[in-house]
GUZA-303745 format. One record per residue: x, y, z of N, C-alpha, C in turn; residue in three letters. Coordinates in pm, whole numbers. Layout:
<pts>
      nx      ny      nz     cax     cay     caz      cx      cy      cz  mido
       X       Y       Z       X       Y       Z       X       Y       Z   Ala
...
</pts>
This chain:
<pts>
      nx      ny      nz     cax     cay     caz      cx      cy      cz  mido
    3559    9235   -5830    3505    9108   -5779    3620    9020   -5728   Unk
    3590    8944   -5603    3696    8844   -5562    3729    8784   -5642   Unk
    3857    8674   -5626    3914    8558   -5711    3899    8485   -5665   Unk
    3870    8371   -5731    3803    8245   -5654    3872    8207   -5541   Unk
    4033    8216   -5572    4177    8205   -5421    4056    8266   -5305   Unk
    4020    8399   -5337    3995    8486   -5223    3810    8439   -5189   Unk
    3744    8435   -5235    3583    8407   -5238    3581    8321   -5133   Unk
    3459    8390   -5096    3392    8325   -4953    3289    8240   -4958   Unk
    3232    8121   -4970    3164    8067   -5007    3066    8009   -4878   Unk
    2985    8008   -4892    2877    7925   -4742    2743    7858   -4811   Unk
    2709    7769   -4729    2614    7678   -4742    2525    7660   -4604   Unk
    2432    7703   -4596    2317    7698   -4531    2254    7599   -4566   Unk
    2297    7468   -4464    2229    7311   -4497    2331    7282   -4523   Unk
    2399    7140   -4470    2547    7074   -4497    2499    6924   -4540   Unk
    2409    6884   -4645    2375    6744   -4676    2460    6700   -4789   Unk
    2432    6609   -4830    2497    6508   -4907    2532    6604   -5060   Unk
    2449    6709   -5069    2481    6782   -5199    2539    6883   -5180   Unk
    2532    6959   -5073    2630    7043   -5019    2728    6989   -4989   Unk
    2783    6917   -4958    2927    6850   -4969    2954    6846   -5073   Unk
    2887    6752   -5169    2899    6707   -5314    2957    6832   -5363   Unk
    2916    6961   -5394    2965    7091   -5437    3049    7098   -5384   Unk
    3071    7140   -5258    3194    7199   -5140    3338    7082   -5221   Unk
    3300    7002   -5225    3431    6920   -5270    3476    6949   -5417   Unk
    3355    6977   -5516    3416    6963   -5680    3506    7101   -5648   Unk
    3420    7194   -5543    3530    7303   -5599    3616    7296   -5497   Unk
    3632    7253   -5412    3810    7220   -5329    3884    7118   -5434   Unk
    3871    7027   -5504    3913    6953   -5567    3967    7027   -5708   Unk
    3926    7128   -5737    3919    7202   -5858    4034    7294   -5816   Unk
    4043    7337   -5717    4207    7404   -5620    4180    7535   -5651   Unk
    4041    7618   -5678    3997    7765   -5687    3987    7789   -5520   Unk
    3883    7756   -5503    3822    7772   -5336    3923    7717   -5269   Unk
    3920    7856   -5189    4009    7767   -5071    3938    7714   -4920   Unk
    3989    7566   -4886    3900    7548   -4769    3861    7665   -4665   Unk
    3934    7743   -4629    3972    7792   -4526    3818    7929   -4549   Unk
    3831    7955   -4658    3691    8028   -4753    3579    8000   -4752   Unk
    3540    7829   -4722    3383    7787   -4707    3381    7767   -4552   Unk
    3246    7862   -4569    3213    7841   -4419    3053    7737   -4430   Unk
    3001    7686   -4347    2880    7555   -4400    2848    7565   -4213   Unk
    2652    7568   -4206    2626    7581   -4105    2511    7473   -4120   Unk
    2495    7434   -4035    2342    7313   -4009    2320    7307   -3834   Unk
    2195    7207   -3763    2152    7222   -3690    2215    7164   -3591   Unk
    2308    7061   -3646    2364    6943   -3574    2519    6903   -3650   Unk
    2599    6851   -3555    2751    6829   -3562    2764    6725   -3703   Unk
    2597    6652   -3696    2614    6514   -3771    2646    6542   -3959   Unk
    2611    6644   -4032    2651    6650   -4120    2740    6790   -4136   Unk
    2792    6839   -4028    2949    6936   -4022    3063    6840   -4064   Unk
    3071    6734   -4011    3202    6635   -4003    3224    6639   -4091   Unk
    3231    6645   -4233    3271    6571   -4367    3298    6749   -4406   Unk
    3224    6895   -4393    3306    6970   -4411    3471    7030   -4302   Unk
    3421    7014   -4204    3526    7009   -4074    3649    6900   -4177   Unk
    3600    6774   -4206    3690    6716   -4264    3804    6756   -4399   Unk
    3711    6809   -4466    3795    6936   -4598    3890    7049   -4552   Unk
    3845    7097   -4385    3919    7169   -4358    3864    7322   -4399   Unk
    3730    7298   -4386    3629    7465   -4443    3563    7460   -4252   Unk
    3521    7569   -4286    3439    7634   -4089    3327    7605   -4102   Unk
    3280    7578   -4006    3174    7543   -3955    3121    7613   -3820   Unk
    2947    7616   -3863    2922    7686   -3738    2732    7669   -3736   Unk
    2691    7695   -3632    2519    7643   -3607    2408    7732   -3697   Unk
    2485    7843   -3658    2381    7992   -3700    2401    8019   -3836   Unk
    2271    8023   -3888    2292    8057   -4046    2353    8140   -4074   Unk
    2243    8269   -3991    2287    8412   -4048    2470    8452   -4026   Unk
    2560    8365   -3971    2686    8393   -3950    2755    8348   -4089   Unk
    2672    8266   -4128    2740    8232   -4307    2751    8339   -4412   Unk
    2593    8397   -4409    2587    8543   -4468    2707    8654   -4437   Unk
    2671    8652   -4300    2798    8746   -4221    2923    8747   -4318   Unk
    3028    8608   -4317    3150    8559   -4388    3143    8517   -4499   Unk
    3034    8507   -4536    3008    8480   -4694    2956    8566   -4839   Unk
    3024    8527   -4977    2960    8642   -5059    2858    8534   -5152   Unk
    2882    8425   -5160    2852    8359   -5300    2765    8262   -5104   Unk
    2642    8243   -5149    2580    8115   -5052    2473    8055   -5109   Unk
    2537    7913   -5054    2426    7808   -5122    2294    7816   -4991   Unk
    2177    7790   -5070    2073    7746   -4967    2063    7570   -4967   Unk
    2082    7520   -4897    2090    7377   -4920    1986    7295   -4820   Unk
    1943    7329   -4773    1817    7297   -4658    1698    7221   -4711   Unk
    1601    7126   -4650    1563    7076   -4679    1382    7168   -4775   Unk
    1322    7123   -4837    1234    7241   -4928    1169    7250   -4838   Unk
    1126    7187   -4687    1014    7205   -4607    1078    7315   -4523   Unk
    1150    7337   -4498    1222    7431   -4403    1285    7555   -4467   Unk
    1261    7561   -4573    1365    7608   -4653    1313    7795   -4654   Unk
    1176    7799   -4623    1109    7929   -4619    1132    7967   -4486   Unk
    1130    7902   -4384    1197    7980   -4272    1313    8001   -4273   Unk
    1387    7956   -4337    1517    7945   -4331    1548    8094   -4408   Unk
    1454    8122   -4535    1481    8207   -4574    1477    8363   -4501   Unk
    1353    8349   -4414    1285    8468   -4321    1391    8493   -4253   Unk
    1488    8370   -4173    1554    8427   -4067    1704    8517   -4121   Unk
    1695    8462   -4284    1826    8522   -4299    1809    8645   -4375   Unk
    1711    8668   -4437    1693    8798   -4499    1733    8919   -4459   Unk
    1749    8923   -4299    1817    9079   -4253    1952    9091   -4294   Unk
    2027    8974   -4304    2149    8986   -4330    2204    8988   -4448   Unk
    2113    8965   -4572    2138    8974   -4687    2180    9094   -4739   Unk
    2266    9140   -4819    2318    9276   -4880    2287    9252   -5008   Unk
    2329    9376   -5056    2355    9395   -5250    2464    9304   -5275   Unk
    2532    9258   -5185    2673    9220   -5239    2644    9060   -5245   Unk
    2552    9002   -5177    2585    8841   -5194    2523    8793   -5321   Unk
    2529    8684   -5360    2468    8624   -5454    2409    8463   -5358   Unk
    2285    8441   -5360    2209    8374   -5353    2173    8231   -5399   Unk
    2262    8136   -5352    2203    8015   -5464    2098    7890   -5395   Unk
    2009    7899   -5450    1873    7797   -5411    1923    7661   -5483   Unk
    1906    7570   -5394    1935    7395   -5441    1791    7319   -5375   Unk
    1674    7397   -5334    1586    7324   -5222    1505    7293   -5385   Unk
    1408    7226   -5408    1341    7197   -5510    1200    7235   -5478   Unk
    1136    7298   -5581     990    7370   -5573     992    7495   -5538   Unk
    1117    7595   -5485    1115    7719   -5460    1132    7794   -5570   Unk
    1044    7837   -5603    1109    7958   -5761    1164    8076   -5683   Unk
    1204    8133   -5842    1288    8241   -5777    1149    8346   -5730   Unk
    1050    8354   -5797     951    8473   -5739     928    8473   -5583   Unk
     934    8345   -5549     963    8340   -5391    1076    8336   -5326   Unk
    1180    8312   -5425    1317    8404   -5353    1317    8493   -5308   Unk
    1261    8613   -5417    1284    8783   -5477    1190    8791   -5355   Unk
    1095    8748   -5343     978    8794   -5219    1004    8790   -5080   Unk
    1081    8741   -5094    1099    8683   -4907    1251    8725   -4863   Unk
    1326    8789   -4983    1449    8796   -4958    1444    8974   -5025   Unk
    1576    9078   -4965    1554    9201   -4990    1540    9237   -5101   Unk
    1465    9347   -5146    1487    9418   -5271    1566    9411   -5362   Unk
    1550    9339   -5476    1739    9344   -5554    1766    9288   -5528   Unk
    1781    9133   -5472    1842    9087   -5421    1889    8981   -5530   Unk
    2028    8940   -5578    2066    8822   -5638    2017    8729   -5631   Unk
    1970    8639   -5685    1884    8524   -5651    1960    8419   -5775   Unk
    1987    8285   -5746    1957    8160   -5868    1889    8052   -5817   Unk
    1850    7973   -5921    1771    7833   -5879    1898    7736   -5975   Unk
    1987    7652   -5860    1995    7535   -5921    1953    7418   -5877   Unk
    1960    7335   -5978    1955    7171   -5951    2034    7068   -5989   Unk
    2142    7043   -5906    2247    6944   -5948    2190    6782   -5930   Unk
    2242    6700   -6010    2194    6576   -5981    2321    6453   -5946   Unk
    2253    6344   -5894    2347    6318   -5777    2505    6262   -5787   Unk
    2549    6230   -5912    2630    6216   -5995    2770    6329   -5980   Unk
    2714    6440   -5887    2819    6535   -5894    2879    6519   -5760   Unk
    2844    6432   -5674    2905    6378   -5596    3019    6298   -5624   Unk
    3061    6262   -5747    3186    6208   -5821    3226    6289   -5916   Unk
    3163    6428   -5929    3216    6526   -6006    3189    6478   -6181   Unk
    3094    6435   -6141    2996    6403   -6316    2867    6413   -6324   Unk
    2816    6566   -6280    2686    6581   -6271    2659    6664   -6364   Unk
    2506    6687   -6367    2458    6769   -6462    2409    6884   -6375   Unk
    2397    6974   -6414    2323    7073   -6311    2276    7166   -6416   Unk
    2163    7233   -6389    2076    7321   -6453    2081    7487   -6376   Unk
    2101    7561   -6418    2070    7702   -6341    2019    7835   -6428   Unk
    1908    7892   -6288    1807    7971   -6345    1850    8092   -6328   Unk
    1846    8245   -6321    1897    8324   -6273    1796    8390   -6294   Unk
    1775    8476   -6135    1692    8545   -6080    1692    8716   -6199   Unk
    1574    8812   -6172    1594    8889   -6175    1710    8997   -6204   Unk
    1775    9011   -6096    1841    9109   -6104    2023    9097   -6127   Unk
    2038    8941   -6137    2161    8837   -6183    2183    8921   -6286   Unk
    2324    8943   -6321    2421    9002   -6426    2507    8914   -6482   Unk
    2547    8870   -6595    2674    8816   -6682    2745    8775   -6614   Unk
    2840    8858   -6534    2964    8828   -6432    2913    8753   -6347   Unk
    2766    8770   -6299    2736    8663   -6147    2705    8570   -6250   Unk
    2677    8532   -6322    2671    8362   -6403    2806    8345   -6446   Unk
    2844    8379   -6452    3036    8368   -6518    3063    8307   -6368   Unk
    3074    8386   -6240    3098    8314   -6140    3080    8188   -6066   Unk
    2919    8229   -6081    2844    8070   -6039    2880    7922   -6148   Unk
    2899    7976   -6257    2947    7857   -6309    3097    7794   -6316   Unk
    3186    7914   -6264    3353    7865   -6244    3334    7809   -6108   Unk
    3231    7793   -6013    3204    7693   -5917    3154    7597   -5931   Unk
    3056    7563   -5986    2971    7470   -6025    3102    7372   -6137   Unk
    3108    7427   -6217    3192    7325   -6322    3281    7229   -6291   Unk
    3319    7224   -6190    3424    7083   -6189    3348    7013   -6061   Unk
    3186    7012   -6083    3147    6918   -6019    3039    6849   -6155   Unk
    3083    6876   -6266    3026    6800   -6420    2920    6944   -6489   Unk
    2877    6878   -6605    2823    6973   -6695    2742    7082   -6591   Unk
    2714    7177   -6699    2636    7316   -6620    2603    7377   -6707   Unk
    2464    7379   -6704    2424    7435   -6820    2309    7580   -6763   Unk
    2276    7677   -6805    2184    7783   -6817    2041    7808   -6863   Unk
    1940    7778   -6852    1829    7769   -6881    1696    7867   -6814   Unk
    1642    7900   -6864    1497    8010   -6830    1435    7854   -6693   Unk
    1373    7966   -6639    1345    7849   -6476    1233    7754   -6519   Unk
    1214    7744   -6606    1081    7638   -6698    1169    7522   -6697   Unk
    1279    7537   -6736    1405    7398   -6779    1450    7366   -6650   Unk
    1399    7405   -6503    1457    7336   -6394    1354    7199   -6393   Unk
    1259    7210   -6378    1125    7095   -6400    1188    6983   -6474   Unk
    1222    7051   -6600    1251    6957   -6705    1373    6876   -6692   Unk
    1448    6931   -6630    1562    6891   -6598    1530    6775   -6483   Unk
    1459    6798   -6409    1468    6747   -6288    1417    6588   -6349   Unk
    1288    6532   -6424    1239    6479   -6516    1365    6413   -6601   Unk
    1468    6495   -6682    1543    6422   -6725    1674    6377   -6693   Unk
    1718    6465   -6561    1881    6411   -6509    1876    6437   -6411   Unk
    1765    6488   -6322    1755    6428   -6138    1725    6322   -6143   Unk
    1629    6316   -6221    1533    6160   -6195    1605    6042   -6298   Unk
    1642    6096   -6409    1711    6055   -6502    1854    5933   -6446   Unk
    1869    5969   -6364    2023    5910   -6319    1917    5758   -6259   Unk
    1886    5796   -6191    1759    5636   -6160    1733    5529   -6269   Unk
    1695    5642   -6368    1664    5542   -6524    1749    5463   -6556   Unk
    1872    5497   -6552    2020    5480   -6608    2053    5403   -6541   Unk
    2054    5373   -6400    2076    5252   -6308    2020    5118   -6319   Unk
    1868    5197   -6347    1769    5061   -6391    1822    5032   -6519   Unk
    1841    5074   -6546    1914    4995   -6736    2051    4897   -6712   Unk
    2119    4988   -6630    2230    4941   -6612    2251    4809   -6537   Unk
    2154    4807   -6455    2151    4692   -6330    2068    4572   -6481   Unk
    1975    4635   -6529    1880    4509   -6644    2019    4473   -6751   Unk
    2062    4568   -6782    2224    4498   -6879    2286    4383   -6805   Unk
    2326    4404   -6700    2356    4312   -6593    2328    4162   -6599   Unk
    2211    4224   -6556    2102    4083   -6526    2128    4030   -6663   Unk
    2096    4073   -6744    2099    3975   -6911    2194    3912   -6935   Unk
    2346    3981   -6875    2438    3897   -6875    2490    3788   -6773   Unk
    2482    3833   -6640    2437    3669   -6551    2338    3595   -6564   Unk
    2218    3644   -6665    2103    3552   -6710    2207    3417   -6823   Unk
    2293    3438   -6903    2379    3409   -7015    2504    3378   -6955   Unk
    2536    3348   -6824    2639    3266   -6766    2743    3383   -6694   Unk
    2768    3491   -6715    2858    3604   -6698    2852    3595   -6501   Unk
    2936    3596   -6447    2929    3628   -6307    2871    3774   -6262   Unk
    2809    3832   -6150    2728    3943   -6137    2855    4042   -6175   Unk
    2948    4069   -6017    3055    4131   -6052    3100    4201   -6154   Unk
    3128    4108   -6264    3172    4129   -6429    3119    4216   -6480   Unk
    2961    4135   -6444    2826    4177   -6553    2814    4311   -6501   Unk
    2775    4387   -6370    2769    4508   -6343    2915    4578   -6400   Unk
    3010    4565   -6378    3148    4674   -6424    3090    4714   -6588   Unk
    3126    4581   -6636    3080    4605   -6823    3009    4638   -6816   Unk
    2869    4636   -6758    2730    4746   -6815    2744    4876   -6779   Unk
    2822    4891   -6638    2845    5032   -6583    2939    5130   -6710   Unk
    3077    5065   -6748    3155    5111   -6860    3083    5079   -6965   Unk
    3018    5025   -7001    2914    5036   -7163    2867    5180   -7177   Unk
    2779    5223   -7048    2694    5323   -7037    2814    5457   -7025   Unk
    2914    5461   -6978    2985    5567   -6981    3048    5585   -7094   Unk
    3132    5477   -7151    3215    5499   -7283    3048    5519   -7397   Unk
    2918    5524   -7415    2845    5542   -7483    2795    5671   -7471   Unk
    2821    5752   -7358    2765    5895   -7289    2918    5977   -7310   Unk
    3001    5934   -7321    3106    5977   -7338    3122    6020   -7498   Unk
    3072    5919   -7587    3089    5899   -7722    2997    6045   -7770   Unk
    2869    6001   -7716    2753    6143   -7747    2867    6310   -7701   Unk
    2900    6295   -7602    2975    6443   -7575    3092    6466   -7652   Unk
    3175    6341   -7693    3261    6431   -7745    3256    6423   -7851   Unk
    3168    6333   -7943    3191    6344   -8121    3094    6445   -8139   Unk
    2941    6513   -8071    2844    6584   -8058    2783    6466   -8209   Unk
    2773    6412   -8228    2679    6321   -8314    2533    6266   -8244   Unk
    2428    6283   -8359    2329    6247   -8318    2299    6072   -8239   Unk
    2254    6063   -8117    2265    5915   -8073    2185    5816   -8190   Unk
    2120    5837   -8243    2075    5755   -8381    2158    5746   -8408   Unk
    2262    5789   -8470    2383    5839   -8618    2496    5696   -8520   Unk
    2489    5727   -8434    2586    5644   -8339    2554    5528   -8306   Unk
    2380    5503   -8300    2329    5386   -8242    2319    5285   -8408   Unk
    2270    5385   -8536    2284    5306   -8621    2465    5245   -8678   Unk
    2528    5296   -8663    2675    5280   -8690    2733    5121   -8641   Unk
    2652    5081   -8514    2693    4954   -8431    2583    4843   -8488   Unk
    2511    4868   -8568    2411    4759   -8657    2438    4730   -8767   Unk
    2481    4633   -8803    2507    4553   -8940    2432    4494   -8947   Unk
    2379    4456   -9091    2270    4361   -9140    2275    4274   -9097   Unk
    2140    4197   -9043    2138    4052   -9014    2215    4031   -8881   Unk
    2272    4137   -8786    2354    4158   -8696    2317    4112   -8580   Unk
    2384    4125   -8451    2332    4106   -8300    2248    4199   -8263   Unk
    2333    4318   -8305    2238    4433   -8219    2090    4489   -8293   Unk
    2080    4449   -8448    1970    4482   -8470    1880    4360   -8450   Unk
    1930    4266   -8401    1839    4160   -8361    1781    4233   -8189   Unk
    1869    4274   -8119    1850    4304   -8008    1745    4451   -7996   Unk
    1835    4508   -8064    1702    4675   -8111    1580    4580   -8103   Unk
    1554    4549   -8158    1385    4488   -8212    1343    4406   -8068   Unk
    1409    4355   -7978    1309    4325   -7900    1326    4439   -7820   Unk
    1418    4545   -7786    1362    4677   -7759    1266    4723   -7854   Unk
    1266    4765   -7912    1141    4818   -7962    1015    4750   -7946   Unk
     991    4621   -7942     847    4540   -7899     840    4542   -7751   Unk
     962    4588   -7624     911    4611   -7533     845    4793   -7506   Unk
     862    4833   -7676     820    4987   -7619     927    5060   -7531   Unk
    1061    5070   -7538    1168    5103   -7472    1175    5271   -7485   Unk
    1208    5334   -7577    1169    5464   -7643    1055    5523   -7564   Unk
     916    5461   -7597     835    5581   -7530     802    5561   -7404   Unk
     861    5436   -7335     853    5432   -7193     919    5532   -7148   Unk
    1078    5545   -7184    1143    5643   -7112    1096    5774   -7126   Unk
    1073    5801   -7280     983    5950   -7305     863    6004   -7229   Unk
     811    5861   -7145     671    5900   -7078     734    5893   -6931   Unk
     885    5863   -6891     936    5882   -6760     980    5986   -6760   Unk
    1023    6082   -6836    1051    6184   -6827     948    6307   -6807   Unk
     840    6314   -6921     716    6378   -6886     685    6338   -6703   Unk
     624    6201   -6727     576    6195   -6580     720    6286   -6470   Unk
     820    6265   -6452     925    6303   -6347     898    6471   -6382   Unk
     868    6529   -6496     878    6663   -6514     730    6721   -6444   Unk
     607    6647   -6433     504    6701   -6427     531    6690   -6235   Unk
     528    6591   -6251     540    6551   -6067     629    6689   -6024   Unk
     722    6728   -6072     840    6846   -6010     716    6976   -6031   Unk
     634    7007   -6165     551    7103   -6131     443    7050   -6019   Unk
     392    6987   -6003     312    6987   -5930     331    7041   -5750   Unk
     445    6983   -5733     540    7010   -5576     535    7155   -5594   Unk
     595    7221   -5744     632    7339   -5709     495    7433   -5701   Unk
     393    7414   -5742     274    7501   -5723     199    7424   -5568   Unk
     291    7389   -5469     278    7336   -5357     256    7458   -5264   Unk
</pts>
């Protein structure tokens, strides 16, 4: 198998998440630019790979051609022709990676040759600063070594985790959609504190670093967020004064019922 120095990498669809990838792993100094090749319909989202210094070119099937490891990155409405036109060019040798949302792999394996490598990921948008989460499914006929691979790419664009293709839904529900939640919290921390005199400015940085040094705390002590959330409450305290009007706004099972809802909505698209 290549070394990442040597690996050919392509992306069929050059959007905002195909970059997002194309960069964690140029930034990561495995891939070399000169190795990703990235094709789309129009010049307008080539520029930013042209800019890394990876090739560019119109025709899909020329990615396949120069490529072993390829992302599908295309939009989910297009994403089945996209697949038809490239299937002649597919070999035993590439590995396959799906980023369109609602495509399972059974309609990978179907539309693409016999045997053919297949994964389903879903990165969320966070890995555009190389702090994302991403979920990945692996097709059929995927081996050890092709997940060993796909994830020494994926990883230095944030966590990466492995899951049966049931946990892409779920995922999508809790850290596609999830990163939204986290904004809305973050922007309402905010507000509470220019509500209480704090200038906006301020108030957004500190809520933004609250939420990271607290997501930070969960990963590296691995402690339960209770175990952590009770630790910052002293009797008669601020924050258990503050817990409690979370809890009378129902804070807990709102988010628990944003997650269901974001997970059901992703099945529903996908039996589209």
């Amino acid at each position: 198998m290549e070394t990442l120095r040597e690996l050919r990498v392509g992306f069929v669809g050059a959007g905002r998440m195909a970059g997002a990838l194309a960069q964690g792993m140029l930034l990561a100094g495995g891939v070399q630019p000169v190795n990703i090749f990235a094709s789309a319909p129009s010049n307008n989202n080539l520029d930013k790979f042209q800019g890394f210094g990876c090739r560019t070119t119109h025709c899909n099937t020329e990615v396949l051609k120069n490529c072993t490891v390829v992302f599908l990155a295309t939009k989910p409405n297009i994403v089945l022709a996209v697949l038809r036109e490239i299937a002649p060019a597919v070999t035993p040798g590439h590995i396959l990676v799906s980023v369109a949302a609602g495509i399972t792999l059974q309609t990978l394996e179907e539309l693409l040759p016999a045997r053919a490598k297949v994964f389903r990921v879903l990165p969320n948008l966070p890995c555009v600063v190389q702090s994302g989460a991403i979920m990945l499914a692996r097709g059929t006929y995927v081996g050890d070594p092709d997940v060993a691979l796909l994830k020494s790419l994926l990883s230095p664009c944030g966590l990466c985790e492995e899951g049966p293709e049931s946990h892409i839904d779920i995922h999508t529900g809790l850290s596609g959609s999830g990163v939204a939640y986290a904004y809305m919290f973050a922007e309402a921390l905010a507000e509470g504190a220019v509500k209480m005199g704090m200038p906006w400015a301020m108030a957004n940085r500190i809520a933004a670093q609250t939420l990271l040094g607290a997501a930070k705390m969960i990963l590296e002590t691995g402690e339960h967020p209770a175990a952590l959330r009770n630790a910052v409450c002293t009797p008669g305290g601020t924050t258990i004064h503050a817990l409690h009007e979370l809890e009378k706004g129902a804070l807990r099972s709102t988010v628990m019922n944003a997650v269901e809802a974001g997970t059901n909505r992703a099945r529903e698209l996908g039996r589209r």
